[in-house]
N, C-alpha and C positions, 0 to 999 in steps of 0.2 A: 504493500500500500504506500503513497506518494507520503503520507497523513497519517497521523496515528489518528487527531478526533478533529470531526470536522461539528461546530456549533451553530445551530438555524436560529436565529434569531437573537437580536441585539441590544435588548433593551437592558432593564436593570439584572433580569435573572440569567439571562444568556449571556453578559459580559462576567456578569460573577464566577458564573461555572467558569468560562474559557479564565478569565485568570487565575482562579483557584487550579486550572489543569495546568498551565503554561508554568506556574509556581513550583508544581511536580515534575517540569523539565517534559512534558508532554509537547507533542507538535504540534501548533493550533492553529486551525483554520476557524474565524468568525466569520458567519456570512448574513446579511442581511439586507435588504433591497433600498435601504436607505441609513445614513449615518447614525454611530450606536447615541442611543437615547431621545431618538426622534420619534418614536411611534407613541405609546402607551404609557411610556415613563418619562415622559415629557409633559405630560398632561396634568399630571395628576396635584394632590396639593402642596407639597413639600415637605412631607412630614414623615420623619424615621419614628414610627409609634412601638416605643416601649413598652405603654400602656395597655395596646390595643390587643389582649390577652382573650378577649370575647369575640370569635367573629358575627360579623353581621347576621342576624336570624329574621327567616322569612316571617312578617307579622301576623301575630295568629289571632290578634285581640277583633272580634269582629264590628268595633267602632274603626278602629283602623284599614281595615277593607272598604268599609261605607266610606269614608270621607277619601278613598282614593280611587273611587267609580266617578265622581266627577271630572278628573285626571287635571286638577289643579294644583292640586300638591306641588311645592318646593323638593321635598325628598325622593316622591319617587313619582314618575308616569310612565306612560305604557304605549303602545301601538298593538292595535289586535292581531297582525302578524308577529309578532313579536311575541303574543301569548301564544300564540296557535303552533308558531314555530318549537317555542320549548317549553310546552305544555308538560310533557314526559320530565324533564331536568325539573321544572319548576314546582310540580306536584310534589317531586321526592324531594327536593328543598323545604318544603311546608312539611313533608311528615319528619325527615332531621333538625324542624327548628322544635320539635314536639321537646317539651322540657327534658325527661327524661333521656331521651337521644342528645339531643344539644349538653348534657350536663356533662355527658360522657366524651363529645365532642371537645370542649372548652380546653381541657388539659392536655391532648393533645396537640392542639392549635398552638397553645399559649407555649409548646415545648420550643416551636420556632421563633415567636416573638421575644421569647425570654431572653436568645442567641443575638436578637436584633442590632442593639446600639454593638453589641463588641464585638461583632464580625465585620460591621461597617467602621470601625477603629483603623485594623490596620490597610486597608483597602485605602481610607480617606486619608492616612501617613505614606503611602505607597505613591500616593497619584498627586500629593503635595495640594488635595482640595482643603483645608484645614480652613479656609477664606470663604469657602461658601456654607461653613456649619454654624448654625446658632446651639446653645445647647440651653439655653431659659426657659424650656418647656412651651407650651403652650395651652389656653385655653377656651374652655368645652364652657362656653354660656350657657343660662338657662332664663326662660323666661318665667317658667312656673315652678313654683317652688316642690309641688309636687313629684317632679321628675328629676328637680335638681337631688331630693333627699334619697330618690330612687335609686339615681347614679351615685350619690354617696357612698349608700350600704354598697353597690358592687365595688367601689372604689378600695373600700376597706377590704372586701374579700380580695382583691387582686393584691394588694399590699403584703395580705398575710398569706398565700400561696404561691404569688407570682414575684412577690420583691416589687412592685410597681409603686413608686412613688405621689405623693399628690400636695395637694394644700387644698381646702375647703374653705371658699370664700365667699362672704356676706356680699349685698349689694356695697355695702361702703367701700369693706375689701377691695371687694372687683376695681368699684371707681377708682383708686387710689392705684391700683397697676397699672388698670387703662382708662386713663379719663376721656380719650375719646369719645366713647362709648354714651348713645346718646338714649338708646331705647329705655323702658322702664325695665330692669332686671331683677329674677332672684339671686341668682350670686352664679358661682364659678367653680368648675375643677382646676385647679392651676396643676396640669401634670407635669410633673418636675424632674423627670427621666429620660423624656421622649427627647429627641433633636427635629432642628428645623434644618430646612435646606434653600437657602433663598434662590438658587437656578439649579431645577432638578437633571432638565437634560444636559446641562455644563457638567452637571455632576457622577452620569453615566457616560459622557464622555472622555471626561479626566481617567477614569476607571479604565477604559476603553485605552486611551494611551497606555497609561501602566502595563499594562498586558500586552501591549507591543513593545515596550521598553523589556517586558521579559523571554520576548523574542516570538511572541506571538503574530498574528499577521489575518489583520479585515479587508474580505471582499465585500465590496457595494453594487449588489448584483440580484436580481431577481431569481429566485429558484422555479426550475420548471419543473421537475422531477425527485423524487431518491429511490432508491430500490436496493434491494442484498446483490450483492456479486460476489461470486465465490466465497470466500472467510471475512468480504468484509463488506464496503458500503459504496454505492456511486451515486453521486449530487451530479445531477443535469442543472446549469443555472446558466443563464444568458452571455456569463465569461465565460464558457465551456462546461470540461469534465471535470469533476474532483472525486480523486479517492480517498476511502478512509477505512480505516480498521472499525471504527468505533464511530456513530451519528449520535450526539444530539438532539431533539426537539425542544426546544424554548420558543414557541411560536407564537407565547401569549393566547389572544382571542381567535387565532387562526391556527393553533395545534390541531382542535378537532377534526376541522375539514382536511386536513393536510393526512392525520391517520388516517383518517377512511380510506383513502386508496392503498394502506396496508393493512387494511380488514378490523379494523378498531372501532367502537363504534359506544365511544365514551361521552357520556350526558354534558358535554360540555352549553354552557349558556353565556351569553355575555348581557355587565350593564352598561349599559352605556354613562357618556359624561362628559360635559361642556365647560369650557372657563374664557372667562375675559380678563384681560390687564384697564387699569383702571389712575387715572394722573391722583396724587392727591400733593398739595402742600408741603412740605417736608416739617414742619415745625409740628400738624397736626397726623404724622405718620404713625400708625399702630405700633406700638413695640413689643407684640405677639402676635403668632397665629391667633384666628380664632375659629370656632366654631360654636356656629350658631344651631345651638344641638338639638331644640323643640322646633325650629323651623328646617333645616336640614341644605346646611353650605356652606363652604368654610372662604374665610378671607385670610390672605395672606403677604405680607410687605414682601415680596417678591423683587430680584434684579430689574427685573423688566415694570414694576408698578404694584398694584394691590390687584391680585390675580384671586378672581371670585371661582370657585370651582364649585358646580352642582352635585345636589344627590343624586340618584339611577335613572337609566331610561332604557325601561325594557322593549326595547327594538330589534328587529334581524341588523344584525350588526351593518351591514352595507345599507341601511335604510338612508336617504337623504336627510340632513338635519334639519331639528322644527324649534323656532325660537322662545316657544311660550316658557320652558321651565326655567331658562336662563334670566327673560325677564322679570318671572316671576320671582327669584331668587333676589335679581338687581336689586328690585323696588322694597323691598325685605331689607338687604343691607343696607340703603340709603336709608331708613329708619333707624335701625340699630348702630349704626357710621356716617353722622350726614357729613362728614365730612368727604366722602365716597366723592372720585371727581368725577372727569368723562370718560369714556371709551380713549381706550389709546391702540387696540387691533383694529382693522379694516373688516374682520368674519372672527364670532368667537372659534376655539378649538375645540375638536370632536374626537373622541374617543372612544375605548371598551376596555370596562375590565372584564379578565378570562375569569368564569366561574364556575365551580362544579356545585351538585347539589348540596353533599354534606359539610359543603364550607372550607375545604382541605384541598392541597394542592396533590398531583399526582410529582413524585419523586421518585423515580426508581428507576431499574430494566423494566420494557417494554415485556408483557408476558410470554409472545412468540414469536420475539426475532434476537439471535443474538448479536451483542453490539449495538440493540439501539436502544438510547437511555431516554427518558422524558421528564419534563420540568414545565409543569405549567397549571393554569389555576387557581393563582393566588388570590384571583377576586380584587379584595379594597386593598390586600395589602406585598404586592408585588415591589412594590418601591423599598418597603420597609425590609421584606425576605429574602430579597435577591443574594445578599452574602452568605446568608446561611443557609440559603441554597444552594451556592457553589459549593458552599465547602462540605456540606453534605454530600451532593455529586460524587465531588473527585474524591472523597471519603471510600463512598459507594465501588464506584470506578476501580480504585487504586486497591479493592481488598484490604480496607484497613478499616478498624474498630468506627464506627459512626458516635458523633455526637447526642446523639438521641437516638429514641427507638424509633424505626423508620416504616414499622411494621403498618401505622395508621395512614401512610404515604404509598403503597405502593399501586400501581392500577387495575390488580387482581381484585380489588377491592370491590370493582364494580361489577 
């Protein structure tokens, strides 16, 4: 073989694995049909979540289904293609957010997020991004006090299982961090663990160098094919042929489709999600993330301005984009931030996250082809897992002792 591993896809989980492999003295081929950090993990909101020990669970409270039949919502709306598409993923979603499923789920989740900030450690000392990390936490607003005391009590339990840190703040509190803040509020999680990232695709890029600095090497190429050849693998891509011992899939929202023509036929769904960048003042600049956690959208003092990112939008992922959740989101933050200024893009950005039903990513061998590994699924928190999914990987890969039990990761699962 030309190659020992060749890696599809380049966002934050696919540059992880390849430098976690190239680190092994492995030969790495990255390949992806545009620069690493441009697709998926360039979108998203900037935030390394240490906290985020819980994943997201399908809502089962059925006030919460009624007020999102009108499809007004800030947090989540829909496209009836979109339902009809992943009816199947979507229903086993709703029976894994069932308490007793989800309870069981949690601790496995929480095995990756726990890895979170100190896999991203020596990655962000490697690649010399130390300039794009804030590490002040960030916070999870709330307008009702109800939900705020809600998140509380989980707060406490992720503290005392998870090591998650917080601070629990009054509206004075809050005021007093960020007086910006103009809405009427009940107070604040100040999570005090998590890191921020003020330019996310700057900061899968950087990563993306390092890993050529350790003699790795990215093609910017569409793939048109992969298939087994003899003991190992051939990638058809629009620069030619490439061989490999070993493939890859980090394909994000596009693994699914991509296995199917090697007979897989894994529940994969995607959410969709939009952001805009936004001018404001520099004297009345946010000095956190936040998240606006009863309305559902996070703001962020971002390189490029105060970058608004949406909740979900369950769509066939290629659907054309529709502007209603974004602005409904807008008109929300210039309440809670009148300081909020204009538009600074020309078209908000559009994206998906990859997501499976039970909320867990697939990590492992592929069940029947040897040599090919998969990585994909992380859902909300791709950006945050990507290092300790490489290093999981090449863990996997290289026959050495894993970091956690990987048994809840593998694709047999389904």
């Amino acid at each position: 073989m030309s190659r020992e591993t060749v890696v599809l896809g380049a966002g934050m989980v696919g540059v992880s694995i390849a430098w976690h492999l190239a680190r092994r003295g492995r030969s790495v081929l990255l390949v992806d049909r545009r620069p690493p950090g441009q697709e998926t993990s360039y979108g998203n909101g900037g935030l390394i979540q240490r906290e985020a020990v819980r994943p997201y669970a399908f809502p089962r409270e059925p006030g919460k289904w009624l007020s999102a039949l009108s499809n007004r919502r800030v947090d989540i709306r829909y496209r009836l293609g979109g339902i009809l598409q992943f009816a199947g993923p979507l229903y086993d979603y709703w029976r894994h957010s069932a308490p007793r499923r989800y309870a069981r789920i949690v601790p496995e989740y929480a095995s990756l997020i726990a890895l979170s900030t100190q896999e991203h450690a020596p990655m962000i000392e490697a690649a010399g991004a130390a300039h794009l990390i804030g590490k002040e936490g960030w916070l999870e607003v709330h307008r009702s006090h109800a939900e705020l005391e809600r998140r509380r009590d989980e707060a406490e339990d992720a503290a005392r299982r998870f090591g998650v840190t917080h601070d629990l703040l009054d509206a004075g509190g809050l005021a007093q961090r960020e007086p910006q803040l103009g809405a009427e509020l009940a107070g604040a999680i100040h999570w005090t663990n998590s890191w921020s990232v003020s330019d996310p695709g700057a900061l899968v890029a950087a990563y993306a160098d390092s890993f050529r600095r350790q003699g790795g090497e990215f093609l910017q190429a569409s793939v048109r094919r992969i298939r087994q050849q003899g003991e190992g693998w051939c990638i058809d891509s629009e620069a030619g042929r490439h061989e490999a011992r070993e493939v890859v899939v980090a394909l994000g929202p596009w693994a699914g489709e991509w296995l199917r023509g090697l007979g897989y036929r894994l529940p994969t769904f995607v959410k969709r999600g939009y952001h805009m960048h936004y001018g404001v003042a520099e004297a009345r600049r946010l000095r956190h993330w936040i998240a606006d956690a009863d309305v559902g959208y996070i703001l962020a003092p971002m390189r490029a301005g105060i970058r608004l990112t949406t909740g979900a939008e369950l769509a066939p992922l290629d659907a054309p984009p529709r502007q209603g959740q974004l602005e409904a989101a807008e008109r929300k933050a210039r309440e809670l931030y009148p300081a909020l200024g204009e538009r600074l893009d020309a078209q908000p950005w559009k994206g998906a996250r990859p997501c499976l039903p039970d909320m867990k990513p697939v990590i492992g061998p592929a069940p029947r082809h040897k040599g090919l590994w998969l990585a994909f699924g992380h859902g909300h928190q791709g950006f945050t897992m990507g290092p300790v999914t490489g290093r999981l990987m090449a863990e996997l890969m290289e026959g050495e002792p894993t970091a956690v039990d990987m048994a809840p990761f593998r694709a047999d699962r389904f």
